[in-house]
Biopython code that builds the backbone (N, CA, C, O; Angstrom):
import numpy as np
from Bio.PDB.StructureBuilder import StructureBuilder

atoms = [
    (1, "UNK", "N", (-42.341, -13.685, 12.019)),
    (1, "UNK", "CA", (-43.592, -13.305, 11.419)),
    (1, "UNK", "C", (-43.419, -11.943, 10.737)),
    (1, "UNK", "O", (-42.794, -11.080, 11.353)),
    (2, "UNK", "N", (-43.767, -11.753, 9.885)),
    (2, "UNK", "CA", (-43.827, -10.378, 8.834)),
    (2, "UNK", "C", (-44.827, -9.841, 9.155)),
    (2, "UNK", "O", (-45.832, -10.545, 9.255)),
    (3, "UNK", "N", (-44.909, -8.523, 9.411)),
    (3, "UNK", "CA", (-45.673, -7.583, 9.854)),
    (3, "UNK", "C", (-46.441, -7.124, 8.134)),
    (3, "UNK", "O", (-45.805, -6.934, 7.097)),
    (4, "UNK", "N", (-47.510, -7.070, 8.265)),
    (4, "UNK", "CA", (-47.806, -6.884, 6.469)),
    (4, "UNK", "C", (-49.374, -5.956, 7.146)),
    (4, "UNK", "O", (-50.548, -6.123, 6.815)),
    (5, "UNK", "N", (-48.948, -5.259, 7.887)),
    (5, "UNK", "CA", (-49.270, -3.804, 7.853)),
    (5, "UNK", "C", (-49.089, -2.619, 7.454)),
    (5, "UNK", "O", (-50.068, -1.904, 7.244)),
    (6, "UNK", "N", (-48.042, -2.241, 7.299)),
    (6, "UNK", "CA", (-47.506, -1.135, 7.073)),
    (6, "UNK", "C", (-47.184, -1.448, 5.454)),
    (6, "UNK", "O", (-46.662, -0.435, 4.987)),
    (7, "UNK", "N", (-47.303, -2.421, 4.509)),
    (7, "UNK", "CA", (-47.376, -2.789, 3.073)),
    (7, "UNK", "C", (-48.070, -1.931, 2.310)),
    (7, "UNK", "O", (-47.824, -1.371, 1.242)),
    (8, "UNK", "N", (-49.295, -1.928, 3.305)),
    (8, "UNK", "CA", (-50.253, -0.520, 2.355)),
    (8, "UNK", "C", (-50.246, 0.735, 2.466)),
    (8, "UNK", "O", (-51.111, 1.358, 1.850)),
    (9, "UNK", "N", (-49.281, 1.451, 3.271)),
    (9, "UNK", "CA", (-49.079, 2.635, 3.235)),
    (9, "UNK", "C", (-47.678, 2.620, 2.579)),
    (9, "UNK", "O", (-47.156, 3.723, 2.744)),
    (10, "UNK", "N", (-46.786, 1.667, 1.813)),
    (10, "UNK", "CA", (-45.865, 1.912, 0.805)),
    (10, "UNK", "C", (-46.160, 2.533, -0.476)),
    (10, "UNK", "O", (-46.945, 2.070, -1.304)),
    (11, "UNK", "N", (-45.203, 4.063, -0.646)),
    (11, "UNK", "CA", (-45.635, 4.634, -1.451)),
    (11, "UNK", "C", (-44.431, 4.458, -2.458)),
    (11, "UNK", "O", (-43.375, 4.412, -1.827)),
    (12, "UNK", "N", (-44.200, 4.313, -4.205)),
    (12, "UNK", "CA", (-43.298, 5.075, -4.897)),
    (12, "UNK", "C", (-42.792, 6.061, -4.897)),
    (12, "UNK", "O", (-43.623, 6.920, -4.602)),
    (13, "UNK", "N", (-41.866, 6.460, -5.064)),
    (13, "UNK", "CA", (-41.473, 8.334, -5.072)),
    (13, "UNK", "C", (-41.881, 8.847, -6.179)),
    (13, "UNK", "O", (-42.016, 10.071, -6.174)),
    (14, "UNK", "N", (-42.171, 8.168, -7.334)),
    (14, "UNK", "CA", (-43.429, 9.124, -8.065)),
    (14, "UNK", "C", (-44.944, 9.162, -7.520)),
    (14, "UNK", "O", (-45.717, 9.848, -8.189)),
    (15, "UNK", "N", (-45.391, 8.600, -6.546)),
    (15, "UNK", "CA", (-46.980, 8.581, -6.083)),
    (15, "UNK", "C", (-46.249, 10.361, -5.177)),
    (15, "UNK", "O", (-46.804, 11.453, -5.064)),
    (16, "UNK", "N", (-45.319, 10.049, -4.868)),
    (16, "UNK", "CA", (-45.136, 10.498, -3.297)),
    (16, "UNK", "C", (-45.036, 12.363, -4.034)),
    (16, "UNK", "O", (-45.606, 13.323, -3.515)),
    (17, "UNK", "N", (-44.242, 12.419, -5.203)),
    (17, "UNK", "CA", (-43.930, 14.049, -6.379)),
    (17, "UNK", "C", (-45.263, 13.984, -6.724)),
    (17, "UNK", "O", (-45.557, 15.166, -6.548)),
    (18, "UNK", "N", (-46.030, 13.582, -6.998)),
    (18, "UNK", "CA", (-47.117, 13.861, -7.796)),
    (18, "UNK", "C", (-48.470, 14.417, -6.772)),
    (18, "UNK", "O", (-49.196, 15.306, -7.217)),
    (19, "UNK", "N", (-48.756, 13.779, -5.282)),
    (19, "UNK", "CA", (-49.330, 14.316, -4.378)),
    (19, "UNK", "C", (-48.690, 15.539, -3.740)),
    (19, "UNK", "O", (-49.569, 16.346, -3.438)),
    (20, "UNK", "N", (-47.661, 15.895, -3.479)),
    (20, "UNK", "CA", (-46.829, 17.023, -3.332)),
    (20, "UNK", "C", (-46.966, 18.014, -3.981)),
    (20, "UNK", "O", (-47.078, 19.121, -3.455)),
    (21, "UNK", "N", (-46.986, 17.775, -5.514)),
    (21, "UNK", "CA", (-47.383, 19.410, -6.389)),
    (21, "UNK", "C", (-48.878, 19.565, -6.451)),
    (21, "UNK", "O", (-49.444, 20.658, -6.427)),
    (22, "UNK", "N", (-49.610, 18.148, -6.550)),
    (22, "UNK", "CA", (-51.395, 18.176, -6.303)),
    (22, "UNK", "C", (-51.458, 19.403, -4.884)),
    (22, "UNK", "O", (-51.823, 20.574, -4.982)),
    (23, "UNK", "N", (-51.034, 18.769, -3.753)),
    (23, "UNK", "CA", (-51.212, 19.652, -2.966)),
    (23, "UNK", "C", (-51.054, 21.290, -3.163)),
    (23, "UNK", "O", (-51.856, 22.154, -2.811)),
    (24, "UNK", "N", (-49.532, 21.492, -3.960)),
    (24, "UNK", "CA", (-49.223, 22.907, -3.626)),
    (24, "UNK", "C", (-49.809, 23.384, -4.710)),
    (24, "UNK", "O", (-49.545, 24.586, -4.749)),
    (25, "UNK", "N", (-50.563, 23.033, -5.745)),
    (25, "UNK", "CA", (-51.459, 23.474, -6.535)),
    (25, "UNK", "C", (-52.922, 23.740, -6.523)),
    (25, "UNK", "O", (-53.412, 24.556, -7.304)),
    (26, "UNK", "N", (-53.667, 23.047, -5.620)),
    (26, "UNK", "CA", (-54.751, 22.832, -4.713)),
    (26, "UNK", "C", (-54.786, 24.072, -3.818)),
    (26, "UNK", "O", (-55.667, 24.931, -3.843)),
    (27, "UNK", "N", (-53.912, 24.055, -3.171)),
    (27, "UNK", "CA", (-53.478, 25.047, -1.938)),
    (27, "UNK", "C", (-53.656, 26.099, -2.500)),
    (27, "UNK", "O", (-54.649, 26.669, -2.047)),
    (28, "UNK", "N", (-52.850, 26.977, -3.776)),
    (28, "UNK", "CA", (-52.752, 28.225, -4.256)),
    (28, "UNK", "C", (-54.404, 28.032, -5.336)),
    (28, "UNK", "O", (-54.906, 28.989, -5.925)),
    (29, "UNK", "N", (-54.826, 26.993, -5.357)),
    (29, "UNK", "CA", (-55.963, 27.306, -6.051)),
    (29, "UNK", "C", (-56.987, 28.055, -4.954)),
    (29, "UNK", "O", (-57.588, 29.094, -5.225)),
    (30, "UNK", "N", (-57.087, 27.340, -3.638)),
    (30, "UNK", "CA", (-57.770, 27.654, -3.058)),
    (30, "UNK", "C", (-58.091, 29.366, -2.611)),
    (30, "UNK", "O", (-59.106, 30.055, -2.711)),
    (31, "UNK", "N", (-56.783, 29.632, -2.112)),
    (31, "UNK", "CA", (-56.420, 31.185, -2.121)),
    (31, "UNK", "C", (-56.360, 31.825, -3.262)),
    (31, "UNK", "O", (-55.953, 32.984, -3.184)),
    (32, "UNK", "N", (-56.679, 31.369, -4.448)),
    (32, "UNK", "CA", (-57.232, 32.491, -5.032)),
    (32, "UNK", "C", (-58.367, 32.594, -5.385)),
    (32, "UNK", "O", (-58.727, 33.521, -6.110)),
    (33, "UNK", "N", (-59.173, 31.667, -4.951)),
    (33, "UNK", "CA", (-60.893, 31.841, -5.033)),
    (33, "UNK", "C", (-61.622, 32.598, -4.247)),
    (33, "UNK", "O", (-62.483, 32.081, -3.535)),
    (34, "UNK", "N", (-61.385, 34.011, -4.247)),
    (34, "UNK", "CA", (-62.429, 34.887, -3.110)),
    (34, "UNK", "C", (-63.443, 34.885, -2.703)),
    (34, "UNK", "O", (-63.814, 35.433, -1.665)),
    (35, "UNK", "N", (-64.142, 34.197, -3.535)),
    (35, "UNK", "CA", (-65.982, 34.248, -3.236)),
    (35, "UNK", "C", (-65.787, 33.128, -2.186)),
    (35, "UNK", "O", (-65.832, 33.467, -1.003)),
    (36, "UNK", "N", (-65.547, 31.662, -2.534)),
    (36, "UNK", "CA", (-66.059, 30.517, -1.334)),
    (36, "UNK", "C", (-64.932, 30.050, -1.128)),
    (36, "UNK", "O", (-64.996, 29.765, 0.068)),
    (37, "UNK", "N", (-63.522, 29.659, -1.618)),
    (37, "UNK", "CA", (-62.378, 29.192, -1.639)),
    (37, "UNK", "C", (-62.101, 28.660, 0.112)),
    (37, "UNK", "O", (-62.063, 27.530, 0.600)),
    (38, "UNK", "N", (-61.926, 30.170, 0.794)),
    (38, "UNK", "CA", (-61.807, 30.016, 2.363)),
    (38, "UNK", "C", (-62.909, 29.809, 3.102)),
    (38, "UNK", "O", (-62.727, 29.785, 4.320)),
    (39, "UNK", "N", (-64.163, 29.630, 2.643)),
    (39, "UNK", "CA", (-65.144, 29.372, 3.239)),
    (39, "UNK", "C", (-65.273, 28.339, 4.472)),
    (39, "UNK", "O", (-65.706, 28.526, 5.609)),
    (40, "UNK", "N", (-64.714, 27.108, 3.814)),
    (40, "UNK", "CA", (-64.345, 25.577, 4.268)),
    (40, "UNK", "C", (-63.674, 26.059, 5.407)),
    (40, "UNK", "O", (-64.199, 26.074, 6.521)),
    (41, "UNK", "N", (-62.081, 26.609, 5.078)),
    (41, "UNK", "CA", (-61.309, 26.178, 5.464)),
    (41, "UNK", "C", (-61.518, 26.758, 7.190)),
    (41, "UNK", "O", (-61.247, 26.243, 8.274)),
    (42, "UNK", "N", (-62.044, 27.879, 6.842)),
    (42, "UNK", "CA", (-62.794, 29.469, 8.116)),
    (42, "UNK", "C", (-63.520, 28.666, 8.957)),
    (42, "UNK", "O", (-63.361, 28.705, 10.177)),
    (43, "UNK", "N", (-64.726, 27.548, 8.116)),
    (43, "UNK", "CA", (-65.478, 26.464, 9.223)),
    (43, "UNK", "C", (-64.873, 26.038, 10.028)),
    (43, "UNK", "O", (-64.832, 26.358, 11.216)),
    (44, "UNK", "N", (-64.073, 24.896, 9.220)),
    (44, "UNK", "CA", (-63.325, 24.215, 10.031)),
    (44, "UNK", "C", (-62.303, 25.087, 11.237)),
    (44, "UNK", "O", (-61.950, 24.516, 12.269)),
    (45, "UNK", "N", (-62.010, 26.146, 11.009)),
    (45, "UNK", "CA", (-61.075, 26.857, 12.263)),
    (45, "UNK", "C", (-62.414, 26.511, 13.065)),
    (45, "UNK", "O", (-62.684, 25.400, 13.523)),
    (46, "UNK", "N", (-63.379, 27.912, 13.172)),
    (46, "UNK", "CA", (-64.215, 28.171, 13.962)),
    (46, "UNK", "C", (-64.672, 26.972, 14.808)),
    (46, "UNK", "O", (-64.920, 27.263, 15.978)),
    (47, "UNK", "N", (-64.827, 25.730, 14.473)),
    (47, "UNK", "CA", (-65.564, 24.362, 14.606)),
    (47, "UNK", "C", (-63.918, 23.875, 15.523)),
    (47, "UNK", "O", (-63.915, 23.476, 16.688)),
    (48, "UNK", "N", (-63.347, 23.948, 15.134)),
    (48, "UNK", "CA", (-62.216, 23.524, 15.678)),
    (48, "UNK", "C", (-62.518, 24.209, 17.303)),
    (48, "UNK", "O", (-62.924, 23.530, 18.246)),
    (49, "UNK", "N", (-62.165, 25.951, 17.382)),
    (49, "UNK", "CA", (-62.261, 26.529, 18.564)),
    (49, "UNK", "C", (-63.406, 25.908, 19.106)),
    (49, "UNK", "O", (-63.104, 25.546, 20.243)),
    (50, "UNK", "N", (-64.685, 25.580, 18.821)),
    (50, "UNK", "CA", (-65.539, 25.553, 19.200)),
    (50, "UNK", "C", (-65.578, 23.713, 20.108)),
    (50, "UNK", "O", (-66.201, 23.313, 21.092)),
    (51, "UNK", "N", (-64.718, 23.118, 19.286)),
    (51, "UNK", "CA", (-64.475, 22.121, 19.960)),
    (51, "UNK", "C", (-63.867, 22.231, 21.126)),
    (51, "UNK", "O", (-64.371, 21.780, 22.155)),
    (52, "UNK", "N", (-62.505, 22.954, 21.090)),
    (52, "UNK", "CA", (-61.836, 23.025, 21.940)),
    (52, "UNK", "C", (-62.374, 23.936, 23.355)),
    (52, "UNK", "O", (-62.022, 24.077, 24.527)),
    (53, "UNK", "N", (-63.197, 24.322, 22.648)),
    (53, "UNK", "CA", (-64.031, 25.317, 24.384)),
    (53, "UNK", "C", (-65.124, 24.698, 25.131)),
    (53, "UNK", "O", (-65.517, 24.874, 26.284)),
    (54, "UNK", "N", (-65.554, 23.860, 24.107)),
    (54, "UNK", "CA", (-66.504, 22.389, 25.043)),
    (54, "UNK", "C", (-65.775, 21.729, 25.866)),
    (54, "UNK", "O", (-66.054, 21.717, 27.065)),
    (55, "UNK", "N", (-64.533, 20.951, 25.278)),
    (55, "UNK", "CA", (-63.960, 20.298, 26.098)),
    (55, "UNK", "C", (-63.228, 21.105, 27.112)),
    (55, "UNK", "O", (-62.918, 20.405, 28.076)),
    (56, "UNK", "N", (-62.941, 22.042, 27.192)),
    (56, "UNK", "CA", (-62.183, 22.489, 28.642)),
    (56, "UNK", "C", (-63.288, 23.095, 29.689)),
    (56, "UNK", "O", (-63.126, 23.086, 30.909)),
    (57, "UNK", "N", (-64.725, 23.755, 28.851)),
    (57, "UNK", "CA", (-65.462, 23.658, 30.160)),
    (57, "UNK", "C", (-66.135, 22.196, 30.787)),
    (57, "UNK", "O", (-66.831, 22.126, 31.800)),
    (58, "UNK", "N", (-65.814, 21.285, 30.079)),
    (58, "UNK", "CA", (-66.305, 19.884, 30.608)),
    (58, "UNK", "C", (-65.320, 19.298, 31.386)),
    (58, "UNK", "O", (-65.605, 18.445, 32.227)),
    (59, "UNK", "N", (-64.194, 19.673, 31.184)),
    (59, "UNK", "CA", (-62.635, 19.178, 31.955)),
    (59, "UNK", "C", (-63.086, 20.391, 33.638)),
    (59, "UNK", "O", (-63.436, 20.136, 34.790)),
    (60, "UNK", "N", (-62.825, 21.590, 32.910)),
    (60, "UNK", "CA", (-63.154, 22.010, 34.632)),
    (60, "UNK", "C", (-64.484, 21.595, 35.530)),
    (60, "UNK", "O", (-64.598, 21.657, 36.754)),
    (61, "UNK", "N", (-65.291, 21.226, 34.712)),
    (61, "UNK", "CA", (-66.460, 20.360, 35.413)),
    (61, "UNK", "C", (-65.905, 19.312, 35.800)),
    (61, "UNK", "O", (-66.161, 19.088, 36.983)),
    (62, "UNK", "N", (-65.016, 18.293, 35.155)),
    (62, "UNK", "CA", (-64.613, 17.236, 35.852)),
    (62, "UNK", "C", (-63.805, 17.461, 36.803)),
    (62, "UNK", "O", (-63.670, 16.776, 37.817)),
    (63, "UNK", "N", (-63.066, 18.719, 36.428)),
    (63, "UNK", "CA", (-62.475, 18.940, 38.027)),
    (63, "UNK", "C", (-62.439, 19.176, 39.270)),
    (63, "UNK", "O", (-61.741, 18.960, 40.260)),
    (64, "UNK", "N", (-63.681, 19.839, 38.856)),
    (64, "UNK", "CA", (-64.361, 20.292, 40.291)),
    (64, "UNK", "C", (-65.577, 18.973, 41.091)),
    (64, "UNK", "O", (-66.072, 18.717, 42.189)),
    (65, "UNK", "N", (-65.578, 18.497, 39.785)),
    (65, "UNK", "CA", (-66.520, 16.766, 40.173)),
    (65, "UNK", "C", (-65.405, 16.307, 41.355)),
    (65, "UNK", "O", (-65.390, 16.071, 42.564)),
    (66, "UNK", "N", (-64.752, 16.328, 40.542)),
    (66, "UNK", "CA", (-63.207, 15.185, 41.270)),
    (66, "UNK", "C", (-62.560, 15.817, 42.812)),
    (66, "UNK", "O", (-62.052, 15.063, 43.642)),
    (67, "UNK", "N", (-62.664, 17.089, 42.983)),
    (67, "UNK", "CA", (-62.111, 17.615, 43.539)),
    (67, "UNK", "C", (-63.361, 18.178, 45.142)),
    (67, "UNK", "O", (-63.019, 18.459, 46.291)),
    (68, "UNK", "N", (-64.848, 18.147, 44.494)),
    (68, "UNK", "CA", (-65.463, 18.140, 46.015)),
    (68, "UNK", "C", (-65.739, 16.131, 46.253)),
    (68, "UNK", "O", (-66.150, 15.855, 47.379)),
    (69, "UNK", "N", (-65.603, 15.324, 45.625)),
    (69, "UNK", "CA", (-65.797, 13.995, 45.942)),
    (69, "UNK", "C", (-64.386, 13.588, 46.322)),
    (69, "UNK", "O", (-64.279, 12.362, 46.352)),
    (70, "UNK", "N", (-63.440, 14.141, 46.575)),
    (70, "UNK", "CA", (-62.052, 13.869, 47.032)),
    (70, "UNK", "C", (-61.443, 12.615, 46.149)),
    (70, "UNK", "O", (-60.860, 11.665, 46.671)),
    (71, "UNK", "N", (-61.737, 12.801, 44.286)),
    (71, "UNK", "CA", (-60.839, 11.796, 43.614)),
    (71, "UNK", "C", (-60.244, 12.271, 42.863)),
    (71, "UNK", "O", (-60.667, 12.851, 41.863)),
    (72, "UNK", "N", (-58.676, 12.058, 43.327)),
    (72, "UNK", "CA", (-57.221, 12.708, 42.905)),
    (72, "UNK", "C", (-57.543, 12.619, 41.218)),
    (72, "UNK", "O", (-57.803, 13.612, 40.539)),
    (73, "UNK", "N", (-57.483, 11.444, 40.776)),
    (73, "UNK", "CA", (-57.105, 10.314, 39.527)),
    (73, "UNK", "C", (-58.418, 11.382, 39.005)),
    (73, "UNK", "O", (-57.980, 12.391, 38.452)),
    (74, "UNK", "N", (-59.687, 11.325, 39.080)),
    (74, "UNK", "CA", (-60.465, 12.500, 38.500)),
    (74, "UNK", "C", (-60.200, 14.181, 38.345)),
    (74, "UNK", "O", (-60.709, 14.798, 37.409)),
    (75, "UNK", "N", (-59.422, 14.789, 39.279)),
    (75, "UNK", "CA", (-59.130, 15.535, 39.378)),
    (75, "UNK", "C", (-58.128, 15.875, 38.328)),
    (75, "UNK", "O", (-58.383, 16.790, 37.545)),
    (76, "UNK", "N", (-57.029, 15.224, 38.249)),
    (76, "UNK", "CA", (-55.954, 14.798, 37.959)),
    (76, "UNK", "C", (-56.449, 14.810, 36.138)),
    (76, "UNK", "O", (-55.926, 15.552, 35.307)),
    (77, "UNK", "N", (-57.402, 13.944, 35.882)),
    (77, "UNK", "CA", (-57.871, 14.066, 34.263)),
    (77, "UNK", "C", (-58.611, 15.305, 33.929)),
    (77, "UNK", "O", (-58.651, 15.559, 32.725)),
    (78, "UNK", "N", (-59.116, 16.009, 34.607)),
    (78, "UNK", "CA", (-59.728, 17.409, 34.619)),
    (78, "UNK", "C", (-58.229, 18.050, 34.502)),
    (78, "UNK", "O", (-58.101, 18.159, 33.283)),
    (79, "UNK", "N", (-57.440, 18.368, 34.895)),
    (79, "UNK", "CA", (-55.827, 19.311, 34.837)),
    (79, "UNK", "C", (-55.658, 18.974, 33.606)),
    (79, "UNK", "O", (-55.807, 19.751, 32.663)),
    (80, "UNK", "N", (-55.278, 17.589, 33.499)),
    (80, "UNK", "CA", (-54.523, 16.968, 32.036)),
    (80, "UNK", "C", (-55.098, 17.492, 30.534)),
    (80, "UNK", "O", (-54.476, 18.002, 29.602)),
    (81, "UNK", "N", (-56.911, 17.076, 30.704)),
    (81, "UNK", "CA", (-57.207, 17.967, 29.423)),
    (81, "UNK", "C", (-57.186, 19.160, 29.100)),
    (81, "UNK", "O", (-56.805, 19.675, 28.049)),
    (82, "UNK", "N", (-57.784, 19.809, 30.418)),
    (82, "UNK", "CA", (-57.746, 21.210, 30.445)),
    (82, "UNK", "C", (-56.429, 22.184, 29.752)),
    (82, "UNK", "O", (-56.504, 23.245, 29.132)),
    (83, "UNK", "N", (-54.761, 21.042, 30.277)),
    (83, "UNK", "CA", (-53.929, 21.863, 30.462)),
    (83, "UNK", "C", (-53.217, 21.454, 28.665)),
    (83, "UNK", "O", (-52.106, 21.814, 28.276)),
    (84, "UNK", "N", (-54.507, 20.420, 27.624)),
    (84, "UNK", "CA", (-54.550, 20.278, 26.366)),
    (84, "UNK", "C", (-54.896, 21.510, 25.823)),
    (84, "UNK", "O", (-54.232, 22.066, 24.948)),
    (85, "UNK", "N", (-56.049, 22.012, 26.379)),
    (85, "UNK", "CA", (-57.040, 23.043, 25.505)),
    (85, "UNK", "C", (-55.910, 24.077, 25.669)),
    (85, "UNK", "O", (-55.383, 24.373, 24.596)),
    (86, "UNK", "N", (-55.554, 24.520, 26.445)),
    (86, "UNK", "CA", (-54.934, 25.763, 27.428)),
    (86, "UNK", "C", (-53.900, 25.512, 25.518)),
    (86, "UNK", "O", (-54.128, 26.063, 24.442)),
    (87, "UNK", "N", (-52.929, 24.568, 25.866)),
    (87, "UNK", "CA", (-52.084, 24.076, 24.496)),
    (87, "UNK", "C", (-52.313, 24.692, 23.178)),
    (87, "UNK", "O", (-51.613, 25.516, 22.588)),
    (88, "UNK", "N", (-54.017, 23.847, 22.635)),
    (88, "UNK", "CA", (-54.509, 23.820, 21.565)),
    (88, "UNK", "C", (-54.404, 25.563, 21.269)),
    (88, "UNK", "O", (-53.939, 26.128, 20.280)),
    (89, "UNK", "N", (-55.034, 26.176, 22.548)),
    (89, "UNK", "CA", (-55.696, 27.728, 22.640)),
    (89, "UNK", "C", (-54.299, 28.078, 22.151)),
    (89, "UNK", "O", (-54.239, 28.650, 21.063)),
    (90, "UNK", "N", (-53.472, 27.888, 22.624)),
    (90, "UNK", "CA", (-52.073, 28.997, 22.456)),
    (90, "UNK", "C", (-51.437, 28.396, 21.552)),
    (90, "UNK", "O", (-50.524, 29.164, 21.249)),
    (91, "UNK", "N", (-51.373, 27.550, 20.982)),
    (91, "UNK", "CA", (-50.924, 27.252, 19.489)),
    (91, "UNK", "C", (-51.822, 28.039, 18.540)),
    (91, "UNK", "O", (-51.351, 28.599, 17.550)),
    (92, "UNK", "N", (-53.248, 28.084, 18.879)),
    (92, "UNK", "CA", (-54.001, 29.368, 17.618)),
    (92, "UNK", "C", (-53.484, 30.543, 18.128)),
    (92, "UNK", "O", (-52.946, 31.160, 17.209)),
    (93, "UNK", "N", (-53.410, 31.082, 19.096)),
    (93, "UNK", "CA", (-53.379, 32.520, 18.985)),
    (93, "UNK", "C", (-51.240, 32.783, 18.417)),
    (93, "UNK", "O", (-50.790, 33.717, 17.754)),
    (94, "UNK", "N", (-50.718, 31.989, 18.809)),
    (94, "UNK", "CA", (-49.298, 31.966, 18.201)),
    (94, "UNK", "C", (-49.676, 32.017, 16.394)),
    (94, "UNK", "O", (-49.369, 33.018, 15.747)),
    (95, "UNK", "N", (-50.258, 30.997, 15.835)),
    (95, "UNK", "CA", (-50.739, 31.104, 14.268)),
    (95, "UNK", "C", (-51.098, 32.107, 14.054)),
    (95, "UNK", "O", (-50.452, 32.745, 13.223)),
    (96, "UNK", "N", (-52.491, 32.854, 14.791)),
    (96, "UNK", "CA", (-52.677, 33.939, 14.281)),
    (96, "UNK", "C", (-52.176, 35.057, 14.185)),
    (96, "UNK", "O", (-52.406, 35.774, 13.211)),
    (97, "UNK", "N", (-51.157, 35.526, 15.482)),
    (97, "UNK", "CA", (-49.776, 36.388, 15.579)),
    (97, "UNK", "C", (-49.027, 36.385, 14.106)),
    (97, "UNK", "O", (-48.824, 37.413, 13.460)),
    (98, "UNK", "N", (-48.719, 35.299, 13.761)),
    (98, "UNK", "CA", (-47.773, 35.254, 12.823)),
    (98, "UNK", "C", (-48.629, 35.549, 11.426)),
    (98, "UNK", "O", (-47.904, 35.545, 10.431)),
    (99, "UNK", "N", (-49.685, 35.741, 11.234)),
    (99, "UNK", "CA", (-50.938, 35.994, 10.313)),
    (99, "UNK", "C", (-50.501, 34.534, 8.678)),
    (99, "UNK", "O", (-50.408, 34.596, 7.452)),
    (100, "UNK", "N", (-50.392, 33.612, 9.591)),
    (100, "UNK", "CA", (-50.827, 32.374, 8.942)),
    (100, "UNK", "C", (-52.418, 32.254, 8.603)),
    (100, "UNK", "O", (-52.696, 32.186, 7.406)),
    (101, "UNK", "N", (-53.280, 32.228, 9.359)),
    (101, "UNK", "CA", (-54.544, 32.577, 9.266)),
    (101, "UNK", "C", (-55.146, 33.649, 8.199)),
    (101, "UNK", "O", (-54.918, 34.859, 8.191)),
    (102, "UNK", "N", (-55.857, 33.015, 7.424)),
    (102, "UNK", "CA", (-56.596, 34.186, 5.994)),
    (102, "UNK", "C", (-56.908, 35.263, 6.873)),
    (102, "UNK", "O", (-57.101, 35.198, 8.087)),
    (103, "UNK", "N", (-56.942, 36.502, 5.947)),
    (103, "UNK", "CA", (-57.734, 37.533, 7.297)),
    (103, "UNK", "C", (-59.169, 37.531, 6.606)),
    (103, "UNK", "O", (-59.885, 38.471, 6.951)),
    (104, "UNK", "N", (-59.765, 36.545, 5.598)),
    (104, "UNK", "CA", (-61.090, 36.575, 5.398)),
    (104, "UNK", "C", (-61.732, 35.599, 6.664)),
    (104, "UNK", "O", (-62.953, 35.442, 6.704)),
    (105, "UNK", "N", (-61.019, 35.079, 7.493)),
    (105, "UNK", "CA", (-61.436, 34.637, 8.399)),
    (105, "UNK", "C", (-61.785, 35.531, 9.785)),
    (105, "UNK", "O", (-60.953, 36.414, 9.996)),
    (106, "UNK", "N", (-62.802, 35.448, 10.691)),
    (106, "UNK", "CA", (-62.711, 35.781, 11.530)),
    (106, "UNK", "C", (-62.373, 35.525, 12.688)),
    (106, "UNK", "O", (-62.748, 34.430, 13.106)),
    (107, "UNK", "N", (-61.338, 36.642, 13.884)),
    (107, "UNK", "CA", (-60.747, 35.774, 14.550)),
    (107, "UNK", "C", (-61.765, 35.495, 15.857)),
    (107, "UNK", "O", (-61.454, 34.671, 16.716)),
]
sb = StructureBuilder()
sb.init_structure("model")
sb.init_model(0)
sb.init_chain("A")
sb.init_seg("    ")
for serial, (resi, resn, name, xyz) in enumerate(atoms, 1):
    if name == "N":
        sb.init_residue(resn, " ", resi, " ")
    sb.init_atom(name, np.array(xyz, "f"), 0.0, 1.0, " ", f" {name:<3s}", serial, name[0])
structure = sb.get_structure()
C-alpha cells in the first residue's frame, strides 16, 4: 500500500529557495520597522510566558492533588509537566542571555 500522505508536503527546490529568501527578507523587514514591526512578535513572547506560568501552577496543583490522595501516576504527571515549564523557563532566560530577544521587548 502507498502511503500518499506525505505527497502533499512534497516540495520543489525552487518552492523550497524562494520561501527561504521570502523569509530572510520578511525577517529584516520586520526589524526595521520601529513603530509596530516587534509589536507582534513582543505579544507573542509575553503570551507565550504567560502560558507557560498557568500551566506549571496547575501542574503543582496536580501535584499536590496527587500527592495528599496517595496517586503516584497523578503525582508523577504533576513532576513531568512541571519539570516541561522548569525547560520552557530556562530555554527563555538562556535566549535572553544571549540577547536574541529585541530589547524593544520587555523582559
Amino acid at each position: 500500500m502507498v502511503s500518499t500522505f506525505w505527497k502533499k508536503f512534497r516540495h520543489t527546490p525552487q518552492q523550497i529557495v524562494v520561501l527561504t529568501v521570502l523569509g530572510i527578507f520578511s525577517a529584516s523587514a520586520v526589524a526595521q520597522s520601529s513603530s509596530g514591526g516587534m509589536q507582534a512578535f513582543c505579544f507573542i513572547i509575553n503570551y507565550f510566558k504567560q502560558i507557560v506560568g498557568a500551566i506549571a501552577v496547575l501542574s503543582i496543583m496536580i501535584w499536590v492533588i496527587g500527592y495528599f490522595n496517595k496517586q503516584a501516576q497523578l503525582s508523577e504527571l504533576g513532576q513531568y509537566i512541571f519539570l516541561g515549564c522548569v525547560i520552557a523557563a530556562s530555554a527563555y532566560v538562556f535566549v535572553t542571555a544571549t540577547g536574541l530577544i529585541p530589547p524593544a521587548c520587555s523582559v
